[in-house]
Wavefront OBJ file of the C-alpha trace (Angstrom):
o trace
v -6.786 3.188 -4.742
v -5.721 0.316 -6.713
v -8.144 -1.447 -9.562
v -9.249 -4.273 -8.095
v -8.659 -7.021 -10.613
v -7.973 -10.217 -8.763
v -10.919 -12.867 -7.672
v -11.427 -15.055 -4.960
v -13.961 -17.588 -4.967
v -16.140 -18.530 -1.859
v -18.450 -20.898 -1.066
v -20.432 -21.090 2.239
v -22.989 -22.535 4.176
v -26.441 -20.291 3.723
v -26.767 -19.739 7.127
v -22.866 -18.132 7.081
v -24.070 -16.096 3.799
v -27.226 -14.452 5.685
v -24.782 -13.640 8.896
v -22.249 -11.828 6.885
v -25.107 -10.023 4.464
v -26.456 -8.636 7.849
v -23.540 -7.606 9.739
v -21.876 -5.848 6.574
v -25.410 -4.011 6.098
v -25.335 -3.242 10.241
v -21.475 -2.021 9.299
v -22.504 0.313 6.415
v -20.499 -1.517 4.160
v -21.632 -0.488 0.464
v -21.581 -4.542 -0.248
v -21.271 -8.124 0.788
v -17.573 -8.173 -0.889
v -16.373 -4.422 0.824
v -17.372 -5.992 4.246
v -15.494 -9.328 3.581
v -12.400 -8.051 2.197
v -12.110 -5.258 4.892
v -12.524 -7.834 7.961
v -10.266 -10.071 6.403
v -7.295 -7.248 5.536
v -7.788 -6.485 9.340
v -7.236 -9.720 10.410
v -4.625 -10.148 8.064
v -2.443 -7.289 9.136
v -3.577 -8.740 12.533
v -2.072 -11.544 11.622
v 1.517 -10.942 9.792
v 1.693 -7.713 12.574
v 2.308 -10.166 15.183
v 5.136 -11.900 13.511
v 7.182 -8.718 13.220
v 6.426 -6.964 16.481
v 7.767 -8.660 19.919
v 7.041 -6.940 23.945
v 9.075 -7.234 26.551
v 8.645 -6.369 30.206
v 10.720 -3.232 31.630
v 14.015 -5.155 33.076
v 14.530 -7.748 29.441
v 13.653 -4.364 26.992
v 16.394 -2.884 29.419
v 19.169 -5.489 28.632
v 18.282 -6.049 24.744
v 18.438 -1.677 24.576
v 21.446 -1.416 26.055
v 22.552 -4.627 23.498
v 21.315 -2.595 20.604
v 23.265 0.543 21.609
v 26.512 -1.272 22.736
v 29.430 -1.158 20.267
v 29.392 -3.940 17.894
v 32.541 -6.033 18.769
v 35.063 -7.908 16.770
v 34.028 -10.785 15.977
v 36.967 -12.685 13.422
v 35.176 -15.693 12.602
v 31.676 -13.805 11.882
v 33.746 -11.037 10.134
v 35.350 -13.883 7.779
v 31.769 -16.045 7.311
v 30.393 -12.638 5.895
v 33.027 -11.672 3.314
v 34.517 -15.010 2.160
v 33.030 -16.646 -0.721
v 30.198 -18.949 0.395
v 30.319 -22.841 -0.330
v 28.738 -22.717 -3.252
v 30.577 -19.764 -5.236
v 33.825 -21.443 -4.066
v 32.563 -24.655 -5.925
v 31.323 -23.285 -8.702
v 34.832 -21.751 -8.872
v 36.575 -24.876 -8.769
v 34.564 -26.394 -11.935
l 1 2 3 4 5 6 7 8 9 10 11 12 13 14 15 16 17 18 19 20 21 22 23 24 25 26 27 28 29 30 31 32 33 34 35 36 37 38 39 40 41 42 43 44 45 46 47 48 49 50 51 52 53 54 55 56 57 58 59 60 61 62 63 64 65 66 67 68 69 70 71 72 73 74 75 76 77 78 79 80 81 82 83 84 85 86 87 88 89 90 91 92 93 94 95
């Protein structure tokens, strides 16, 4: 496990501070810190999980799958937008 050599300052509210002391010693957490840093990874992963995972019912996962697995098609103008020079390397060219 990684050295943990980073800080992050909090304040709170007394009332908030006794909450969190007592759930994290409920939880077995060795500390006040352990227990705030784990619930907040969680909710982080939580968090950044749903912006990279999407569901779809049976009938729209059907049509994007058989998207996916369809032969990629000819496409001139993408084909030429992805290996021409962009603006800005053709400008920089010109100067």
């Amino acid at each position: 496990m990684a050295t943990a050599t980073a800080q992050i300052h909090l304040r709170t509210p007394p009332k908030t501070k006794s909450l969190l002391t007592l759930a994290a010693e409920l939880s077995g957490a060795s500390n006040l810190t352990d227990y705030i840093l784990r619930a907040a990874v969680e909710r982080a992963q939580a968090d950044l999980g749903s912006q990279q995972t999407f569901a779809l019912e049976k009938g729209p996962w059907t049509k994007f799958a058989k998207r996916l697995d369809a032969p990629a098609k000819d496409l001139p103008r993408l084909r030429r937008l992805l290996t021409e020079p962009d603006v800005f390397a053709r400008s920089s060219a010109a100067t």
